[in-house]
Residue frames as qw, qx, qy, qz and C-alpha x, y, z in Angstrom:
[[0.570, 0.375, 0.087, 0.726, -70.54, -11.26, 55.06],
 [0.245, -0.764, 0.054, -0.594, -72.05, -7.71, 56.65],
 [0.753, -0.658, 0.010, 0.007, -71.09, -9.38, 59.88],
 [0.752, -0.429, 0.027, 0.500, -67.99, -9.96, 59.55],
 [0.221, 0.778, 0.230, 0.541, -67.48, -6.79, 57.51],
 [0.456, -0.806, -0.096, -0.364, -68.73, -5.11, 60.69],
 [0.757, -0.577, 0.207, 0.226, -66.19, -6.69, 62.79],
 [0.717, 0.170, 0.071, 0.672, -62.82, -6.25, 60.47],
 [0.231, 0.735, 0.215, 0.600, -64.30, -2.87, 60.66],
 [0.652, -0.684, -0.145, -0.294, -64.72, -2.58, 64.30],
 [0.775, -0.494, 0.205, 0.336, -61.08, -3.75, 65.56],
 [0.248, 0.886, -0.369, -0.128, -57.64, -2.98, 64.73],
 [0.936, 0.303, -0.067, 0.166, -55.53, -5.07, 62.64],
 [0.372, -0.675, 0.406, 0.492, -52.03, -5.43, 63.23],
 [0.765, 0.609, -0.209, 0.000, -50.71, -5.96, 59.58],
 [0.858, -0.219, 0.363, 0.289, -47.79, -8.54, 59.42],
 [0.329, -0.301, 0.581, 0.681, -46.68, -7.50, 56.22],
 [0.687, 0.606, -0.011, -0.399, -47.77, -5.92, 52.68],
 [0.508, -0.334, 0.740, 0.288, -47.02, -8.34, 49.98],
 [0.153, 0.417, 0.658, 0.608, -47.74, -7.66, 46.20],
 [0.265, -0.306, -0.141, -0.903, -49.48, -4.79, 47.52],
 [0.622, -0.413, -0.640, -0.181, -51.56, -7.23, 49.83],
 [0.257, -0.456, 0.518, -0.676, -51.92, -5.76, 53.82],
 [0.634, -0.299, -0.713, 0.001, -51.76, -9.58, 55.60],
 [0.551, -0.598, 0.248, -0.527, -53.61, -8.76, 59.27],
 [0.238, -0.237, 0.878, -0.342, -52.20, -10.85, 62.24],
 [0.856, -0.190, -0.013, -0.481, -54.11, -14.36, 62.37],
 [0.776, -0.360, 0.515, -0.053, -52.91, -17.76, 64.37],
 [0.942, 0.124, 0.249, 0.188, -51.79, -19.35, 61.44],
 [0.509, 0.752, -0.280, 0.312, -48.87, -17.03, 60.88],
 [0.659, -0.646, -0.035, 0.383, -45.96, -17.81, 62.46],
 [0.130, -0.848, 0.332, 0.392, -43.01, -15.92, 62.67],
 [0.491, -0.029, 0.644, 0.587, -40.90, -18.38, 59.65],
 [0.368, 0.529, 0.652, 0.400, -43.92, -17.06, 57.03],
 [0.018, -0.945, -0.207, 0.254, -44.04, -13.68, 58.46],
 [0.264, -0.682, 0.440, 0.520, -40.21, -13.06, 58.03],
 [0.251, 0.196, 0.699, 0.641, -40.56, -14.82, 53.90],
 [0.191, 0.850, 0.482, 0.094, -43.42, -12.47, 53.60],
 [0.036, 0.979, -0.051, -0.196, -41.42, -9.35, 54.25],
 [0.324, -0.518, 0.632, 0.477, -38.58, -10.81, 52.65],
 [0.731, 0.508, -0.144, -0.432, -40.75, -11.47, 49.27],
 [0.004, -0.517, 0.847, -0.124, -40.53, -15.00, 49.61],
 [0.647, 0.240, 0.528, -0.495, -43.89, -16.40, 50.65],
 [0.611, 0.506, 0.607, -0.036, -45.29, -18.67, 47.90],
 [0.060, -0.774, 0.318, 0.544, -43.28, -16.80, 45.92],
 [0.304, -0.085, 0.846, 0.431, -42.92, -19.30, 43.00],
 [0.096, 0.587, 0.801, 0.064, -46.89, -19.67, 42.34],
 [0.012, -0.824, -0.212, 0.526, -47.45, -15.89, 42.69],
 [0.069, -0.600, 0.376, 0.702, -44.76, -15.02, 40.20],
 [0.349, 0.110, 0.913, 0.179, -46.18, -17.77, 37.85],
 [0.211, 0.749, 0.559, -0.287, -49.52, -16.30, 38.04],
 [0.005, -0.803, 0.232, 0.548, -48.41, -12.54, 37.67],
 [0.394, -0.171, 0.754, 0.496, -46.57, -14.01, 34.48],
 [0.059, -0.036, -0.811, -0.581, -49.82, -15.49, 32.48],
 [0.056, 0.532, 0.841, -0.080, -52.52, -14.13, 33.85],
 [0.088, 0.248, 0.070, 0.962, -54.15, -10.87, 32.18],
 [0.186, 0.098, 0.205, -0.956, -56.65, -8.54, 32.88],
 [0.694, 0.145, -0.124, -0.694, -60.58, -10.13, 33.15],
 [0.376, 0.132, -0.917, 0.001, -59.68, -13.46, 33.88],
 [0.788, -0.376, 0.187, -0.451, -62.33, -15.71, 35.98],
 [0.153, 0.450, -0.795, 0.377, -60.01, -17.66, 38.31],
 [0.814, -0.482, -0.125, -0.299, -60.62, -20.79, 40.09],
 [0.004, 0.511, -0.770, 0.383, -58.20, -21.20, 43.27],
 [0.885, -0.202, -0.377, -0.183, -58.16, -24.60, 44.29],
 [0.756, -0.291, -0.394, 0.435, -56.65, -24.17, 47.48],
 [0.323, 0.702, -0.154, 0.615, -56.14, -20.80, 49.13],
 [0.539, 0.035, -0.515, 0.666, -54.34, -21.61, 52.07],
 [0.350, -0.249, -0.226, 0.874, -53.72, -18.76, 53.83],
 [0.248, 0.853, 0.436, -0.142, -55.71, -16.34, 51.19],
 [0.286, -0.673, 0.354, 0.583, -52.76, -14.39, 50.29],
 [0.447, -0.125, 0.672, 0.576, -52.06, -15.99, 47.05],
 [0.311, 0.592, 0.719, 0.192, -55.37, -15.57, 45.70],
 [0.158, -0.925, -0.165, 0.303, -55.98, -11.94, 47.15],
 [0.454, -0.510, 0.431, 0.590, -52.09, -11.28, 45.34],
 [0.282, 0.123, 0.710, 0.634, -53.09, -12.39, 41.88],
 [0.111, -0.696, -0.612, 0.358, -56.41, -11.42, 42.54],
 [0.115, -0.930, -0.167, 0.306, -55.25, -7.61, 42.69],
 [0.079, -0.614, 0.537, 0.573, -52.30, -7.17, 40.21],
 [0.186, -0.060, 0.695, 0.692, -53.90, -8.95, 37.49],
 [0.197, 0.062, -0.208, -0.956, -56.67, -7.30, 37.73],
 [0.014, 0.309, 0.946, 0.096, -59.26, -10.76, 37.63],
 [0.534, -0.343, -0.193, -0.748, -63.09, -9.88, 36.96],
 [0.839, -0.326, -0.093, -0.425, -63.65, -12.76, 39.10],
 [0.360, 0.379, -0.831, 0.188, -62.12, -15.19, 41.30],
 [0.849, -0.394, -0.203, -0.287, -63.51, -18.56, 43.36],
 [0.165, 0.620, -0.751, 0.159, -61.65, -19.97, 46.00],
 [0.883, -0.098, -0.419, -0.186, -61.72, -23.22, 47.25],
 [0.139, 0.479, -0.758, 0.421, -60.02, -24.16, 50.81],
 [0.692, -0.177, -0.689, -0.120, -60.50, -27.45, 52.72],
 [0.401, 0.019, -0.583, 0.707, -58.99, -26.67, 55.77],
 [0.153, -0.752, -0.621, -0.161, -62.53, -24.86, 57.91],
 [0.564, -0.476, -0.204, 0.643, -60.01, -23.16, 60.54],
 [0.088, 0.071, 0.350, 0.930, -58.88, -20.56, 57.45],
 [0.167, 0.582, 0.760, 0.236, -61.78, -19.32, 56.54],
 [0.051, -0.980, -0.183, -0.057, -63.32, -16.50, 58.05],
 [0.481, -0.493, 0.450, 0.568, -59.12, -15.37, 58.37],
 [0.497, 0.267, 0.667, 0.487, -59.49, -15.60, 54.75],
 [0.118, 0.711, 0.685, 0.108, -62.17, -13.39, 54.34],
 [0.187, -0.900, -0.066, 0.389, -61.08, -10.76, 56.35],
 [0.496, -0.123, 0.489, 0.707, -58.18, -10.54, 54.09],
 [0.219, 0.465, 0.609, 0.604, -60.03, -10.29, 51.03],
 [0.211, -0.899, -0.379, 0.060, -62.09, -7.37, 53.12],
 [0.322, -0.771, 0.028, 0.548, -59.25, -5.44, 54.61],
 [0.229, -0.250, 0.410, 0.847, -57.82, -4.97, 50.82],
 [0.317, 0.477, -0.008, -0.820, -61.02, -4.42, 49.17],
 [0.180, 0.328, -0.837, -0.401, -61.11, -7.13, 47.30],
 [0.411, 0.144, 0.603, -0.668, -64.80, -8.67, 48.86],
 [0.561, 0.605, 0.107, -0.555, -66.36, -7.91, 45.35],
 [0.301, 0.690, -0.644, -0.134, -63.28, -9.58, 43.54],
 [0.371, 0.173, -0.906, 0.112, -62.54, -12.88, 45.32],
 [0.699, -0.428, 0.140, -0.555, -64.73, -14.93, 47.59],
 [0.108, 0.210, -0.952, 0.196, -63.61, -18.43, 49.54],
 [0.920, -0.147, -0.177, -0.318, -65.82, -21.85, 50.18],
 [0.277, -0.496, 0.822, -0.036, -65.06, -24.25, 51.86],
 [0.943, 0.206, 0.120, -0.232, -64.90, -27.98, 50.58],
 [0.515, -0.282, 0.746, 0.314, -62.92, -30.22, 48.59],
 [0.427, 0.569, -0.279, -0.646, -62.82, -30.53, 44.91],
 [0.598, -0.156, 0.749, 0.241, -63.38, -33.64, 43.46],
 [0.360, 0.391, -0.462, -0.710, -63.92, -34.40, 39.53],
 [0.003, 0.103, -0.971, -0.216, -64.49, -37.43, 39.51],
 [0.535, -0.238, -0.518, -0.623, -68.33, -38.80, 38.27],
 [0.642, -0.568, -0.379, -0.348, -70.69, -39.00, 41.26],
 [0.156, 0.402, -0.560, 0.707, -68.28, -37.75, 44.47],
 [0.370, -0.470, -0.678, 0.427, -69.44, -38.47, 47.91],
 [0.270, -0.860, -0.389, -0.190, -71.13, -36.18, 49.64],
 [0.498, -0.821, 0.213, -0.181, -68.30, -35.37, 52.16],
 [0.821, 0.319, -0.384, 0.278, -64.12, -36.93, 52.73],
 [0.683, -0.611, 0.006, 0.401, -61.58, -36.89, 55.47],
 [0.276, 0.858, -0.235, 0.365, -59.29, -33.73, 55.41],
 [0.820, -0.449, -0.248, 0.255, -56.29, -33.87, 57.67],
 [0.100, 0.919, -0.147, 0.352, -55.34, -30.91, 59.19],
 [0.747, 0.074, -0.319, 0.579, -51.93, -30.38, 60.61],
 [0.182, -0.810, -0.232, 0.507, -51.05, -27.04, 63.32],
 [0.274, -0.194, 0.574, 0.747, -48.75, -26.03, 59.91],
 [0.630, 0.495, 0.450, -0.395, -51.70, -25.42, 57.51],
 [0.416, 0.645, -0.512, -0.386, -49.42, -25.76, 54.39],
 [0.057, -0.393, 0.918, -0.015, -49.00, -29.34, 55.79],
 [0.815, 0.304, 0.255, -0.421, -53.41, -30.22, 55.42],
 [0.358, 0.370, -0.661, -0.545, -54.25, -32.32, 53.10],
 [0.789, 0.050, -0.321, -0.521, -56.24, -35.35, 51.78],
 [0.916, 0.075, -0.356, 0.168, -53.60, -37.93, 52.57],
 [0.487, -0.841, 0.173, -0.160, -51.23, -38.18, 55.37],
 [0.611, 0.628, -0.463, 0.133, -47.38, -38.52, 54.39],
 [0.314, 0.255, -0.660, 0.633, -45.13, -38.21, 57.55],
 [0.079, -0.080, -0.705, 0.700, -45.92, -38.80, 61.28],
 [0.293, -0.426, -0.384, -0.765, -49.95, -38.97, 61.30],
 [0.426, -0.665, -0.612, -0.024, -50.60, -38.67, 64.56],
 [0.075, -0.320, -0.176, 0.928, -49.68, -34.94, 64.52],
 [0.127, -0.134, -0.503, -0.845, -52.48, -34.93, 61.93],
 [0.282, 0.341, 0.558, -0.702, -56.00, -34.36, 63.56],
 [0.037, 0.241, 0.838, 0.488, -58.76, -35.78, 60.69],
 [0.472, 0.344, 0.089, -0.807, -62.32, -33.59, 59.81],
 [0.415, 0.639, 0.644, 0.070, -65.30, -34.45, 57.65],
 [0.193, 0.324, -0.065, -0.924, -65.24, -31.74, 54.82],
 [0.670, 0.531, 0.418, -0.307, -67.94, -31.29, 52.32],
 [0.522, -0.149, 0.490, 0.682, -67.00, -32.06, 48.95],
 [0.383, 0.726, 0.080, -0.566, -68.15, -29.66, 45.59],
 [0.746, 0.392, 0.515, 0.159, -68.39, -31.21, 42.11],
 [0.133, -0.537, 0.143, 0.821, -66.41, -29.79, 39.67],
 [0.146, 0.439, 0.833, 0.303, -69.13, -30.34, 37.09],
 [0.205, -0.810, -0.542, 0.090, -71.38, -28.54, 39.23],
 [0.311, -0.672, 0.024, 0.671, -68.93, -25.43, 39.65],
 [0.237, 0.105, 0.528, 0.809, -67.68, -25.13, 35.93],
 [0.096, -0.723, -0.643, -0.234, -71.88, -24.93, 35.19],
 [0.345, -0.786, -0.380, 0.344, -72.18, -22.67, 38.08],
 [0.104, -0.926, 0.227, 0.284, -68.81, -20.59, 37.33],
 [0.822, 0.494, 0.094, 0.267, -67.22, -20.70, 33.90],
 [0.208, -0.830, 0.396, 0.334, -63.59, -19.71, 34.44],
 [0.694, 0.642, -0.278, 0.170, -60.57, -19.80, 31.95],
 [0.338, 0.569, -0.631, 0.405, -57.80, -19.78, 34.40],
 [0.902, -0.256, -0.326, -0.125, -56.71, -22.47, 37.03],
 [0.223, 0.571, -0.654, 0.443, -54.45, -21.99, 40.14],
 [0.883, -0.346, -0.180, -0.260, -54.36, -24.94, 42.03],
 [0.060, -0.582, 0.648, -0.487, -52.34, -25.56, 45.18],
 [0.887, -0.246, 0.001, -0.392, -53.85, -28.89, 46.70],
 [0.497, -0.546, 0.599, -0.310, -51.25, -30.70, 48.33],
 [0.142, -0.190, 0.964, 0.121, -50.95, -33.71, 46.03],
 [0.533, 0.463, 0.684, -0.182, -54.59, -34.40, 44.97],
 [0.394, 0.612, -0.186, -0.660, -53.72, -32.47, 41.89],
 [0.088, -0.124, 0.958, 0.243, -53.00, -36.38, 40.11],
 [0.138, 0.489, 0.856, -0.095, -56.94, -37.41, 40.79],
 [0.409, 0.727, 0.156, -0.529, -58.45, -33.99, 39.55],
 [0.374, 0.510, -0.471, -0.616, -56.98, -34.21, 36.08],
 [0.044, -0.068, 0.895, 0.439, -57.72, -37.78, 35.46],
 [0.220, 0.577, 0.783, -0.078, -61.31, -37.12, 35.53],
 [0.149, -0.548, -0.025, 0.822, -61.25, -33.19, 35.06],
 [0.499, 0.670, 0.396, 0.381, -63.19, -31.82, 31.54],
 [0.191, -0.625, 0.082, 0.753, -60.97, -28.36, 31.34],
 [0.158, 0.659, 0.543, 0.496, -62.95, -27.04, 28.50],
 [0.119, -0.916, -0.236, -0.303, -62.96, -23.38, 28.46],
 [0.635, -0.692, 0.185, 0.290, -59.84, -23.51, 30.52],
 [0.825, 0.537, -0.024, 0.173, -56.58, -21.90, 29.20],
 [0.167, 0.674, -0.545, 0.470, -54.10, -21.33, 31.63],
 [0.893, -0.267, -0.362, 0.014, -53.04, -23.82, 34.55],
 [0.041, -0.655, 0.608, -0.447, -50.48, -22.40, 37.34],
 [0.872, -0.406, -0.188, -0.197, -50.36, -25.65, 39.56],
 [0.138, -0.558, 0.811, -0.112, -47.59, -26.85, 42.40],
 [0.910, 0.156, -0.346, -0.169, -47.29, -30.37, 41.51],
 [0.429, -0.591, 0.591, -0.343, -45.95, -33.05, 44.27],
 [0.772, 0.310, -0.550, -0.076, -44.20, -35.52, 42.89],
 [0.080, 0.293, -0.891, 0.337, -42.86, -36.37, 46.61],
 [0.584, 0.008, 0.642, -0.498, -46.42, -37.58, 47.17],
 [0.846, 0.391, 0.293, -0.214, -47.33, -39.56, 43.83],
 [0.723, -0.170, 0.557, 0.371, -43.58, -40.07, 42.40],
 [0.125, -0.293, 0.658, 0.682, -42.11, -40.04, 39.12],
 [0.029, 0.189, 0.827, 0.528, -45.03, -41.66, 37.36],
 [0.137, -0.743, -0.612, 0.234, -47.62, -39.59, 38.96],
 [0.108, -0.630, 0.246, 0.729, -45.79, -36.70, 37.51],
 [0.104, -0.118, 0.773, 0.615, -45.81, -38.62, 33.81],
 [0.123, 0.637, 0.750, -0.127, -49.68, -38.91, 34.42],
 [0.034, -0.760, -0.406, 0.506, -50.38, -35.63, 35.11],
 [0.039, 0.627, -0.285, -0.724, -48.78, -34.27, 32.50],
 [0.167, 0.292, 0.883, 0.327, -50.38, -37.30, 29.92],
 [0.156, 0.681, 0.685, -0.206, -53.69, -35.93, 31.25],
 [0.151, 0.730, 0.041, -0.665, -52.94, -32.31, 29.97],
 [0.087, -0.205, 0.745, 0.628, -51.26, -33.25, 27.14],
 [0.186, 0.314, 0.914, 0.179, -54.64, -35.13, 26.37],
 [0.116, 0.853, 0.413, -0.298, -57.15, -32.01, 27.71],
 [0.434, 0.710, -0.039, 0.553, -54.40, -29.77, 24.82],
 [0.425, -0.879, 0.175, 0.130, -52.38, -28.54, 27.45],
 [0.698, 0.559, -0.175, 0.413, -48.62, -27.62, 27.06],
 [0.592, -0.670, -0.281, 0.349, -46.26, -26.61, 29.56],
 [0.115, 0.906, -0.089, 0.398, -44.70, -23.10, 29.01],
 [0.822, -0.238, -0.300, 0.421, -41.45, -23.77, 30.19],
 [0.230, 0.532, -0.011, 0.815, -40.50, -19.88, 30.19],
 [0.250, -0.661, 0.208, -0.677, -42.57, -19.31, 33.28],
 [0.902, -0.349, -0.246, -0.063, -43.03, -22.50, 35.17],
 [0.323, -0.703, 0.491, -0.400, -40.93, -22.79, 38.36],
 [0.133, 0.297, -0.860, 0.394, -39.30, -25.09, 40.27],
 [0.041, -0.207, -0.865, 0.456, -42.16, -26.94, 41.74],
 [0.213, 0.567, 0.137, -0.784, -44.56, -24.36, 39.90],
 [0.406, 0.218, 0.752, 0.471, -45.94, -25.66, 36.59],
 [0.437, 0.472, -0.030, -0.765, -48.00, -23.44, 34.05],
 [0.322, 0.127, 0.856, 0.385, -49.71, -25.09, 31.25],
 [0.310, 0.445, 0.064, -0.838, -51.40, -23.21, 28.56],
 [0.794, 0.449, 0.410, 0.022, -53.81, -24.86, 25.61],
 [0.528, 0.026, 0.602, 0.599, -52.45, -25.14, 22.43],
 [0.267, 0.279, -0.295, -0.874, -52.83, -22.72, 19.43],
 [0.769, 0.310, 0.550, -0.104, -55.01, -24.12, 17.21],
 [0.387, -0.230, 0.675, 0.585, -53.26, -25.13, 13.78]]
């Protein structure tokens, strides 16, 4: 971390665009489509406003996917989070990630691993990720045309072993279709808020009826007041 500190400190950043207050510095995986929806407050722009919606002040946030870093680094800093983990599979992001979270100050606030998240009881050690030159197009499984897709070894990270580690109440998760296989194993105790895109073009109509069984089962509800298009929220239930 003091290293690359030392270097964000040490060079000038072009900035691409401030978004929610976020200054995104130039890195390879912007191109010019995500630059021009960033300054046209557009970017991820569903999942952001979601957040911003139902998440308050003091929240410990796990981001299960943060892409780019933006999203986290966005919610991150306008609601104020005492904490936030991220999770990103993709290895390329990373230190790009970081610097983010550095150049806004946010170091002490939000930190990124890399890995994969599984839930399920005893996980491999390690899974094929498949990373695309798009990096919104990664992912676990490989829809369209896979031999533009270029396959890694990540490590994976128990989410047993994290909850233990880092008890959070609020879930934004962005994973590209593996969000079906985390909730049927998932214990989301201690969790009460759920921002997730959900990708019904990769697991269908009844992979949609799942996912929303499983919350229903862990007391989730969906809070149809803020959920988006492609953008779900689900908050526990009062108790009665």
């Amino acid at each position: 971390m003091e290293a690359l500190q030392k270097l964000t400190e040490s060079r000038e950043a072009t900035i691409l665009a401030t978004y929610h207050s976020i200054e995104v510095p130039e890195a390879p995986h912007f191109g010019p489509g995500m630059i021009k929806s960033m300054n046209e407050g557009r970017y991820e722009h569903r999942e952001i406003q979601a957040g911003l919606a139902v998440i308050g002040p003091g929240a410990r946030i796990l981001e299960m996917g943060a892409g780019s870093g933006v999203v986290g680094a966005a919610i991150a800093k306008n609601c104020k989070a005492e904490r936030v983990v991220s999770i990103e599979a993709n290895p390329n992001l990373l230190p790009y990630i970081s610097e983010l979270y550095l150049r806004n100050n946010l170091a002490d606030v939000i930190a990124v691993r890399d890995g994969v998240f599984l839930s399920e009881p005893n996980p491999p050690a390690a899974v094929d990720f498949f990373l695309r030159g798009n990096f919104l197009g990664s992912g676990l499984t490989v829809i369209k045309n896979p031999e533009k897709a270029r396959k890694v070894t990540v490590p994976t990270i128990s989410y047993d072993a994290l909850r233990a580690e880092f008890p959070h109440d609020v879930i934004v998760m962005d994973i590209e279709g593996a969000e079906l296989e985390f909730l049927r194993h998932a214990n989301l105790d201690g969790v009460h808020t759920i921002v997730s895109e959900m990708h019904r073009d990769i697991y269908g109509r009844e992979g949609m009826k799942e996912c929303r069984a499983n919350l229903a089962r862990s007391g989730f509800e969906m809070d149809g007041k803020n959920s988006k298009a492609g953008v779900h929220v689900y908050c526990r239930k009062a108790a009665k």
